[in-house]
C-alpha positions as CSV (number, residue, x, y, z in Angstrom):
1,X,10.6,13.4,-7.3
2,X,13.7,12.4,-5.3
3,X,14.3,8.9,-3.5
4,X,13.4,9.0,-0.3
5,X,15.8,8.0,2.2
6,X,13.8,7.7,5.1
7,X,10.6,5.7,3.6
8,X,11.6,2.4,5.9
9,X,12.4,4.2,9.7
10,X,14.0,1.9,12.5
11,X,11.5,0.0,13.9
12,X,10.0,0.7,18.0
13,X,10.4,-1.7,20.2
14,X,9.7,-2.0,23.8
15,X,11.1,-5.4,25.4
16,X,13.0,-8.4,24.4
17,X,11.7,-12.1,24.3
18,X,13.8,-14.7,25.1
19,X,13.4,-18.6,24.0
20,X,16.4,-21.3,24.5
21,X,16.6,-24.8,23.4
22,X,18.9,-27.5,24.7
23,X,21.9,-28.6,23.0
24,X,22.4,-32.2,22.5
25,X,25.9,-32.0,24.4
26,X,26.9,-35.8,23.4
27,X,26.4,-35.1,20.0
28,X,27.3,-31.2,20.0
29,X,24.0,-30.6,18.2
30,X,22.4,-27.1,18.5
31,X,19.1,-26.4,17.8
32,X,18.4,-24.5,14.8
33,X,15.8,-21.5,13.6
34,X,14.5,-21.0,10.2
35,X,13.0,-17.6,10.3
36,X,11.6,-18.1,6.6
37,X,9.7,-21.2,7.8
38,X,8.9,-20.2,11.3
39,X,8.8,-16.6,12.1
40,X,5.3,-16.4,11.8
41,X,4.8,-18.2,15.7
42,X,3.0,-17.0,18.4
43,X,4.9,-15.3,21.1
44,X,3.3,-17.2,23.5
45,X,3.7,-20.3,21.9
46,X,7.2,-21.4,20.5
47,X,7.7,-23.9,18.2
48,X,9.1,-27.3,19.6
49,X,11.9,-27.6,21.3
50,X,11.7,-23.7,22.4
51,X,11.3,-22.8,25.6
52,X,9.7,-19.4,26.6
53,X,11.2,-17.7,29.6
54,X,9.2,-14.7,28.8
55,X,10.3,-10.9,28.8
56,X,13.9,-10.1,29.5
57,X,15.4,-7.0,30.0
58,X,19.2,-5.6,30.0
59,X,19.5,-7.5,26.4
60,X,23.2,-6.9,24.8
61,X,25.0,-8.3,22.6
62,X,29.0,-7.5,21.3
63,X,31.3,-8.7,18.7
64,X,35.2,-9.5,20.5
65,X,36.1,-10.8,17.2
66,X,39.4,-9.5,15.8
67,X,40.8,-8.8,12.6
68,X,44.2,-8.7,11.2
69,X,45.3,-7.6,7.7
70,X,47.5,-9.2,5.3
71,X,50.5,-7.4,4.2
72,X,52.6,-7.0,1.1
73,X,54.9,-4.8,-1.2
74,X,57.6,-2.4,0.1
75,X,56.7,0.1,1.6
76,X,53.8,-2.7,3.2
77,X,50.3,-1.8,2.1
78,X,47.2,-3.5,3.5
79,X,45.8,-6.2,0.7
80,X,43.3,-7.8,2.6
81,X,41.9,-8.6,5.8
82,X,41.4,-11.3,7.3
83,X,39.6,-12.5,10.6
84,X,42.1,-13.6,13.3
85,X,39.2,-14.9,16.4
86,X,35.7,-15.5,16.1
87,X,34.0,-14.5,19.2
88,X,30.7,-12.6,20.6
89,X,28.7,-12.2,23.6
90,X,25.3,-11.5,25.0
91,X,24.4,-10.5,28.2
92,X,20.7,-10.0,29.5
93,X,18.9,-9.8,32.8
94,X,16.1,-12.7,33.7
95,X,12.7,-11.3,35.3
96,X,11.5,-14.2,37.4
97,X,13.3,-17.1,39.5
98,X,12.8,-20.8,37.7
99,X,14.5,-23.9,37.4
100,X,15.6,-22.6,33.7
101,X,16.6,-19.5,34.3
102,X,18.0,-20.5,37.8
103,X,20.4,-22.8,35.4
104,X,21.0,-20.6,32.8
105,X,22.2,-17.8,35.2
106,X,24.6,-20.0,36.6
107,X,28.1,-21.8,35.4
108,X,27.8,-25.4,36.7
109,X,25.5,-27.9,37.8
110,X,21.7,-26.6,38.3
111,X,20.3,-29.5,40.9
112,X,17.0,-30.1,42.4
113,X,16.5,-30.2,46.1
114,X,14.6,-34.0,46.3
115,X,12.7,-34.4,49.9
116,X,14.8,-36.3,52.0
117,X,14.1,-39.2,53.5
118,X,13.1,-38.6,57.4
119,X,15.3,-38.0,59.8
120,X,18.5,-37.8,56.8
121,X,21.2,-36.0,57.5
122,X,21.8,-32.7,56.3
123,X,24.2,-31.6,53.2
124,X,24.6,-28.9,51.5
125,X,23.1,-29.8,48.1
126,X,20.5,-32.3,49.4
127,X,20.2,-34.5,51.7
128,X,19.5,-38.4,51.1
129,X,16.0,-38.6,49.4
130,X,13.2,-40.2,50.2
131,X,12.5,-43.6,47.8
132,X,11.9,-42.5,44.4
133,X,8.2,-44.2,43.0
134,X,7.7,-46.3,40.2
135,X,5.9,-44.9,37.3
136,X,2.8,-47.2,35.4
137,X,2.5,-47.7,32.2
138,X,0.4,-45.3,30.5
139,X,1.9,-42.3,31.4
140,X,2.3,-39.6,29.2
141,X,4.1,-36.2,29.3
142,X,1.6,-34.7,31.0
143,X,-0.5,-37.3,33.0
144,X,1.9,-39.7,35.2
145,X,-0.1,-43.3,36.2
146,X,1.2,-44.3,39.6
147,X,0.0,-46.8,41.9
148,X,-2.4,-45.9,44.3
149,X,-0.4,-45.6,47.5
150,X,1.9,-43.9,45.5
151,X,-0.2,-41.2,44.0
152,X,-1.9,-40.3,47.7
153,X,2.1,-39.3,48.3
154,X,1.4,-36.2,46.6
155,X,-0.4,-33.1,46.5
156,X,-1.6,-30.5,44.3
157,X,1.1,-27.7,43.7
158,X,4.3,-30.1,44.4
159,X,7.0,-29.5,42.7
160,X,7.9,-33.2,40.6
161,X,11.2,-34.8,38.8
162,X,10.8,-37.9,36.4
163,X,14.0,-39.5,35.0
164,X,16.3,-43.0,35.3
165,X,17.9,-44.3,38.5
166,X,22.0,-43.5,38.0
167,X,23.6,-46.5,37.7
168,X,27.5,-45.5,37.9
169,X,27.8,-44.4,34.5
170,X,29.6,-41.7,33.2
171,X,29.6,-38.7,30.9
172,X,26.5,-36.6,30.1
173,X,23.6,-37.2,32.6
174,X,20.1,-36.3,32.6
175,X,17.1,-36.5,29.7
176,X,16.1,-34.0,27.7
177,X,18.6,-31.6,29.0
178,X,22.2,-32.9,29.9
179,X,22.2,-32.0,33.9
180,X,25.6,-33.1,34.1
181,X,29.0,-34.5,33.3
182,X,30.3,-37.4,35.2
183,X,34.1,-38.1,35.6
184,X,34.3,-41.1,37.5
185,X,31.3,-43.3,39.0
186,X,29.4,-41.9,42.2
187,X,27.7,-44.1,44.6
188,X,24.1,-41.5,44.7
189,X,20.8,-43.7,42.8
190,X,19.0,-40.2,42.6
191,X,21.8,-38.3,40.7
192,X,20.3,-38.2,37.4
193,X,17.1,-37.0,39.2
194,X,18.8,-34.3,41.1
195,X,20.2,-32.6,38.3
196,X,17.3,-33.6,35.9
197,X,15.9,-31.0,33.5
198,X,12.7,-33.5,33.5
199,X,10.6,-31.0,36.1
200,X,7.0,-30.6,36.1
201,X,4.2,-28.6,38.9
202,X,1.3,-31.3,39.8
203,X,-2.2,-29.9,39.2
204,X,-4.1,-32.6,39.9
205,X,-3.9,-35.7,42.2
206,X,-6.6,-39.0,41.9
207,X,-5.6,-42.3,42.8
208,X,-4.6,-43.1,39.6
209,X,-1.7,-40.7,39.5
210,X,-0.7,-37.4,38.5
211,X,-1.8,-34.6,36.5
212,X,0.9,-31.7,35.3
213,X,0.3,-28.4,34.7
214,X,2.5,-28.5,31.9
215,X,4.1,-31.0,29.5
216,X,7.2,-32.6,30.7
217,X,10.5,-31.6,28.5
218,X,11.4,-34.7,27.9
219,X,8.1,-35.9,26.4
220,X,6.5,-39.1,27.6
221,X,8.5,-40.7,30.2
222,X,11.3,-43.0,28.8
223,X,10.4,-46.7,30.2
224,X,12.0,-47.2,34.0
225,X,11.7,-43.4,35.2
226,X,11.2,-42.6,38.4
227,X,9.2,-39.8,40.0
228,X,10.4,-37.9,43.2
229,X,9.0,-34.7,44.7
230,X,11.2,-31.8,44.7
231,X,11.4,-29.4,47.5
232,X,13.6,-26.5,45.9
233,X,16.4,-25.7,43.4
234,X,20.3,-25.3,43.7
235,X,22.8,-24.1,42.0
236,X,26.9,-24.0,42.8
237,X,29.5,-21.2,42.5
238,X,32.5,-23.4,40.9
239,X,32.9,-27.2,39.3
240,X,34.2,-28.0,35.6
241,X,30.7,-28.4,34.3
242,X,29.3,-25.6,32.0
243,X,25.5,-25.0,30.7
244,X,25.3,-24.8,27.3
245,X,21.8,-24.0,24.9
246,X,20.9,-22.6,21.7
247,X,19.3,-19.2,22.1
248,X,16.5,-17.5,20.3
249,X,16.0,-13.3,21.2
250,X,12.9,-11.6,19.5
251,X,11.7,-7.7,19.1
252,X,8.4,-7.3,18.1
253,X,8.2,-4.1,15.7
254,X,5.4,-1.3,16.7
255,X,4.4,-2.3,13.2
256,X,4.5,-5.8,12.7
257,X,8.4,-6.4,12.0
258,X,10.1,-9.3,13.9
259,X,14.0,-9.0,14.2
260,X,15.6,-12.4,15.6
261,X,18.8,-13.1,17.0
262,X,19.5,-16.6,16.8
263,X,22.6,-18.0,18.7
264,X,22.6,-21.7,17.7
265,X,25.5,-22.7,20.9
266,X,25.8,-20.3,23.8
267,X,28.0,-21.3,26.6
268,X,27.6,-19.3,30.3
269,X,30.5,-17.8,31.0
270,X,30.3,-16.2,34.8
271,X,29.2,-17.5,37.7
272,X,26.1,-16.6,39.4
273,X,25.2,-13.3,39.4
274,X,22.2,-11.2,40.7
275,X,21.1,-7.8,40.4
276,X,19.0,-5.5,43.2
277,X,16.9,-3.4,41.9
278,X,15.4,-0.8,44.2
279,X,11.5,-0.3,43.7
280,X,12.1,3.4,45.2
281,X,14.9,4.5,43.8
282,X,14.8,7.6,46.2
283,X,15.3,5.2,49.4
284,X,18.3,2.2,48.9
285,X,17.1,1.3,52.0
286,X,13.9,-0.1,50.6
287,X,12.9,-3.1,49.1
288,X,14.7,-4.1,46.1
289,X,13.5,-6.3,43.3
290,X,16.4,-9.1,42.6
291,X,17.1,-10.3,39.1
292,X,18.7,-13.1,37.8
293,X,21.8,-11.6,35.4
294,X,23.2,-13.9,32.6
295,X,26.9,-13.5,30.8
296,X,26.8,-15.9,27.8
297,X,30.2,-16.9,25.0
298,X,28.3,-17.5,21.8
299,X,30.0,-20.5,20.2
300,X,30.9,-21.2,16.4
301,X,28.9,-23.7,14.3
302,X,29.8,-24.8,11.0
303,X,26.9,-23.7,8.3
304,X,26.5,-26.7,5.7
305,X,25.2,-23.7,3.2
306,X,28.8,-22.9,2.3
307,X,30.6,-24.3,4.9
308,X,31.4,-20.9,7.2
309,X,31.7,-21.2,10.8
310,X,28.9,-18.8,12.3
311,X,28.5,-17.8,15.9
312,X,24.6,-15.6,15.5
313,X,22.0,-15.8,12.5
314,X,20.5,-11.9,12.8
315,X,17.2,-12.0,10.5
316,X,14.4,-9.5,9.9
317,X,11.0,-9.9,8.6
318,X,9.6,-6.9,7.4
319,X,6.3,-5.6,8.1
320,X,3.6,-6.0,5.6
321,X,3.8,-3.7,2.3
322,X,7.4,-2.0,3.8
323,X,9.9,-0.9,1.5
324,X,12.5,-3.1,0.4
């Protein structure tokens, strides 16, 4: 009997997941992926520092890398090639509004609208903030021990940001996630906490502080946080400042496979963009459904295997008993 050709078919999928990581930017250190050693996790549950942003949709990805060939004899004859750039690019489509995909969506500077202080006056990304609150010890990265007075400041469902008071210096900003860089020193105490990746939803109020829905990013606060309640998000068309993460993209075979795309540094590289999605597509007058769109330049790291510089890792893990 003959080989068959056709004993391991293309595996069905039906949508994309989507997990990022931050980069340390001050060290330009990427997060990395062993599929060999973690492949095995639960959808729902990324290992650490993976963030789920749930189903995406739209997910492409292209090589712009070019090639040249080397030359030699007469008449010339192609010897070898050779690559000339290393580049790539991945473009997807968010479905829901957060802080994270808010920020990855966007070029610049993702802030956080802080309640202002009464009777501030207005400005365009925030106005003066109302007194930041002092954080007890004990906290951890999901239960926040404030004062009393403090605590009875807040409500269930608020919207909080935990991170340092700015005090003029410059460079990369913010804890986990670098918010921010800083050219020259600016006079605003809540900066850090404005552009702070340190967010968290309160579930729970007593008069002994806080509880969060979910963990803080940054782990238990770092000692002198501050805590501030957050009203919105903002993001800006323009500035020099440019998000960076690593990314992780997963489809789920229809029989167990798992392909992953891992892009260990991947730079946004438009401005914000949305997309309106019409839920009748026989009437453009209706109501549309908007989604976030996302344009990302995967950057090169250097692998210490052998030394190559490597912009995606694309691995596959079969499904059980397929054909090798």
């Amino acid at each position: 009997m003959g080989t068959n050709w056709f004993s391991a078919p293309a595996p069905v999928t039906r949508r994309v997941r989507g997990y990022f990581a931050p980069v340390n930017r001050s060290a330009q250190t990427p997060v990395l992926f062993d599929a060999a050693e973690q492949g095995g996790f639960s959808l729902d549950s990324p290992p650490a520092p993976w963030i789920s942003l749930g189903w995406i949709q739209e997910f492409t990805r292209k090589t712009t890398s070019k090639a040249s060939t080397v030359l030699t004899g007469i008449p010339a004859a192609t010897l070898e090639q050779v690559r000339e750039t290393l580049e790539a690019q991945v473009s997807l489509q968010f479905l829901s509004w957060t802080k994270l995909t808010m920020a990855l969506a966007t070029g610049s500077q993702h802030m956080n609208l802080l309640a202002p202080v009464s009777g501030a006056a207005p400005s365009a990304d925030g106005a003066q903030a109302a007194a930041a609150v002092n954080l007890q010890s004990g906290s951890t990265a999901t239960s926040i021990v404030l004062a009393s007075a403090d605590a009875a400041k807040f409500s269930p469902g608020a919207i909080v940001a935990l991170d340092a008071d700015y005090i003029g210096q410059t460079g990369y900003v913010g804890a986990p996630v670098a918010g921010a860089y800083v050219r020259q020193a600016l006079t605003d105490v809540d900066y850090i906490r404005r552009v702070t990746f340190n967010v968290a939803l309160v579930s729970g109020v007593s008069s002994a502080g806080l509880t969060l829905a979910d963990p803080l990013p940054g782990g238990v606060p770092a000692p002198g946080a501050k805590l501030q309640a957050v009203t919105g998000f903002l993001d800006r068309e323009g500035g020099s400042f440019y998000q960076e993460w690593s990314a992780l993209f997963v489809l789920q075979g229809s029989q167990g496979e798992r392909i992953f795309f891992h892009y260990p540094r991947l730079q946004t590289m438009s401005g914000a963009e949305e997309i309106a999605i019409p839920l009748d597509s026989k009437n453009k007058g209706a109501q549309a459904r908007v989604l976030l769109k996302g344009q990302y330049l995967a950057l090169p790291v250097t692998d210490p295997l052998d030394g190559e510089r490597v912009l995606c890792y694309r691995s596959l893990l079969p499904a059980h008993n397929s054909l090798v």
